[in-house]
DOKOL-766445 format. One record per residue: y, z, x of N, C-alpha, C, O in turn. Coordinates in steps of 0.02 Angstrom, whole numbers, padded with zeros to 5 digits, always signed. Layout:
% DOKOL-766445
YZXYZXYZXYZX;...
//
This chain:
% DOKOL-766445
-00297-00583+00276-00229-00603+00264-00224-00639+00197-00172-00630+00166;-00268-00677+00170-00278-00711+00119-00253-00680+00061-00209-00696+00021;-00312-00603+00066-00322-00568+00005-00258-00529+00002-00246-00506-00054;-00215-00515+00047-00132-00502+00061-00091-00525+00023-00062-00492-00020;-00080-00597+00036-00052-00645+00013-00065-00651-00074-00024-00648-00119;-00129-00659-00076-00149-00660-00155-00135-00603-00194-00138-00615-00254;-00118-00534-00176-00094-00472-00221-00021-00462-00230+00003-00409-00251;+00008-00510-00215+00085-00525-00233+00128-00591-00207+00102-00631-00168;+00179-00597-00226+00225-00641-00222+00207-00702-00175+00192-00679-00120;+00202-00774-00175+00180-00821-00131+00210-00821-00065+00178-00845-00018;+00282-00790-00054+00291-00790-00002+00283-00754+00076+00301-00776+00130;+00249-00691+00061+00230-00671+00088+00269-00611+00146+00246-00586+00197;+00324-00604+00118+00379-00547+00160+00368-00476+00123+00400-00429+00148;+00343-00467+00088+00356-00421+00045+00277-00361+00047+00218-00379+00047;+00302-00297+00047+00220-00254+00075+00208-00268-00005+00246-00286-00051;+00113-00247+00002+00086-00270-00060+00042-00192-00060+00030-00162-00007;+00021-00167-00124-00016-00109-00129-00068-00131-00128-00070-00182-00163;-00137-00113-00095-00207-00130-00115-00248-00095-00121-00237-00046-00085;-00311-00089-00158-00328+00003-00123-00381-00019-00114-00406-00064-00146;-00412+00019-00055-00475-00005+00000-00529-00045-00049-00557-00098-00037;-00537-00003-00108-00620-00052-00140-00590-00131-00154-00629-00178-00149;-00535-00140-00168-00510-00199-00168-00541-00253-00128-00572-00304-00143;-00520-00222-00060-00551-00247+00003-00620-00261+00011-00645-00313+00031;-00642-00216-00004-00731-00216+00007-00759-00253-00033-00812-00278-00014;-00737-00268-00093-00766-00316-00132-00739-00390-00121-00778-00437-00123;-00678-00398-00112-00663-00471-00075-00703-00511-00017-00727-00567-00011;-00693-00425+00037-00737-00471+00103-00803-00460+00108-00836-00409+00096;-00828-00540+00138-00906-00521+00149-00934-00486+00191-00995-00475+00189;-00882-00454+00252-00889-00425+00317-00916-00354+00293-00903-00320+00243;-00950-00346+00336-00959-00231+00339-00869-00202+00308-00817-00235+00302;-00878-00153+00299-00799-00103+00309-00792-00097+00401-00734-00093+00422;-00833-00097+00438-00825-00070+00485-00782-00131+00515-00733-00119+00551;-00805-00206+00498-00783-00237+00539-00739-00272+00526-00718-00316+00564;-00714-00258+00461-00657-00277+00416-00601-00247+00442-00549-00280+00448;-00605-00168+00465-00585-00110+00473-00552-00128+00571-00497-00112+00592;-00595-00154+00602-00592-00168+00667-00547-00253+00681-00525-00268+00736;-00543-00295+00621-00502-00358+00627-00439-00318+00593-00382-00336+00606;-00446-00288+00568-00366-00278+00538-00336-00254+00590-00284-00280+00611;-00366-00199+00620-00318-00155+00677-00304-00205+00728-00247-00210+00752;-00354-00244+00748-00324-00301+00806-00272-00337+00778-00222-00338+00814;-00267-00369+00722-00195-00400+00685-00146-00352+00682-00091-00378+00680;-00145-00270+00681-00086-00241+00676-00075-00218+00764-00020-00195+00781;-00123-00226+00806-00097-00214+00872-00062-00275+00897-00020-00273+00943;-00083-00336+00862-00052-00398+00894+00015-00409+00858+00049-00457+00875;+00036-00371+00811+00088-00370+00770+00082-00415+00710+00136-00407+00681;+00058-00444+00687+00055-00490+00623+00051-00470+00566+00053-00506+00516;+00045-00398+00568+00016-00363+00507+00031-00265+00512+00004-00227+00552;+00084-00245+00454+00113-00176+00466+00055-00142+00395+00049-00168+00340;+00018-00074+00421-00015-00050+00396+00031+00020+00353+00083+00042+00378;+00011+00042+00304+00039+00100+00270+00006+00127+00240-00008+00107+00184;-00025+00195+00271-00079+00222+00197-00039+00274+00151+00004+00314+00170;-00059+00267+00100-00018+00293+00037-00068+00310-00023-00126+00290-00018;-00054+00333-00061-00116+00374-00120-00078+00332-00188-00019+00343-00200;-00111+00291-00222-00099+00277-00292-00141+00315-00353-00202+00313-00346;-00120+00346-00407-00133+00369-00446-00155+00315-00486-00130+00259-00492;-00228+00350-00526-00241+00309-00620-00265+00359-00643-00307+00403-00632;-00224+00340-00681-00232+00395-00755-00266+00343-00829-00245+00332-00886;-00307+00330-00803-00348+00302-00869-00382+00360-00922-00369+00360-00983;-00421+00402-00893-00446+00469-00922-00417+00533-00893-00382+00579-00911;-00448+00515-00842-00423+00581-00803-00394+00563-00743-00414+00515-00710;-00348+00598-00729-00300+00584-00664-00318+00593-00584-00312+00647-00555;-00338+00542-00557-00389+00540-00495-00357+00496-00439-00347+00436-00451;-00340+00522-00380-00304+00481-00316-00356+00437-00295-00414+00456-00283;-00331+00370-00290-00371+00338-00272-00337+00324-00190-00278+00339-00184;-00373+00297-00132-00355+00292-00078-00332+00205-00057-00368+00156-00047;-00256+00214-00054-00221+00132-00050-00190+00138+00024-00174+00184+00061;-00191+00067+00026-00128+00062+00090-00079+00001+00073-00102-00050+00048;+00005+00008+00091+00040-00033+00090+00032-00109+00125+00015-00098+00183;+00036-00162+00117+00029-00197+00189+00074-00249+00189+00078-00286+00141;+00117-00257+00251+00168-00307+00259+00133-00368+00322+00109-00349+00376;+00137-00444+00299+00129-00461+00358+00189-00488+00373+00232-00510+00335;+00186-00482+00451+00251-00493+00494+00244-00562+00513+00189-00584+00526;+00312-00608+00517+00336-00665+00547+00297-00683+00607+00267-00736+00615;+00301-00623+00660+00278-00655+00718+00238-00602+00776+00229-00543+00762;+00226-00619+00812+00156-00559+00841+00210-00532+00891+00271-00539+00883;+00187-00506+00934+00203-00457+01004+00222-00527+01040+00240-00528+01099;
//
């Protein structure tokens, strides 16, 4: 939720783009189990998932794999 919060605006209503290596290099956890706390935060409602493809075109034009993420006010 932290690293959420920190890829945009302080308040925290607003979905933020991140793309997975983002993640992997922030947390100290496996992917797997990074991967397994997120889904329990989006089954408990605190957290709306969106996967989506961001483009960079630095050289050559290559999809990188992102997801949107909103966290929500309040759980289930």
């Amino acid at each position: 939720m932290v690293r959420i919060v920190m890829a945009g605006s302080h308040d925290g209503t607003e979905e933020r783009i991140i793309d997975d290596s983002a993640f992997s290099d922030f947390c100290c956890c496996s992917k797997h189990a990074f991967y397994r706390e997120r889904n329990a935060l989006v089954k408990q409602g605190y957290l709306k998932v969106r996967k989506i493809g961001s483009l960079d075109n630095n050289s050559k034009l290559q999809v990188e794999s992102a997801r949107g993420y909103t966290i929500l006010s309040e759980g289930k």
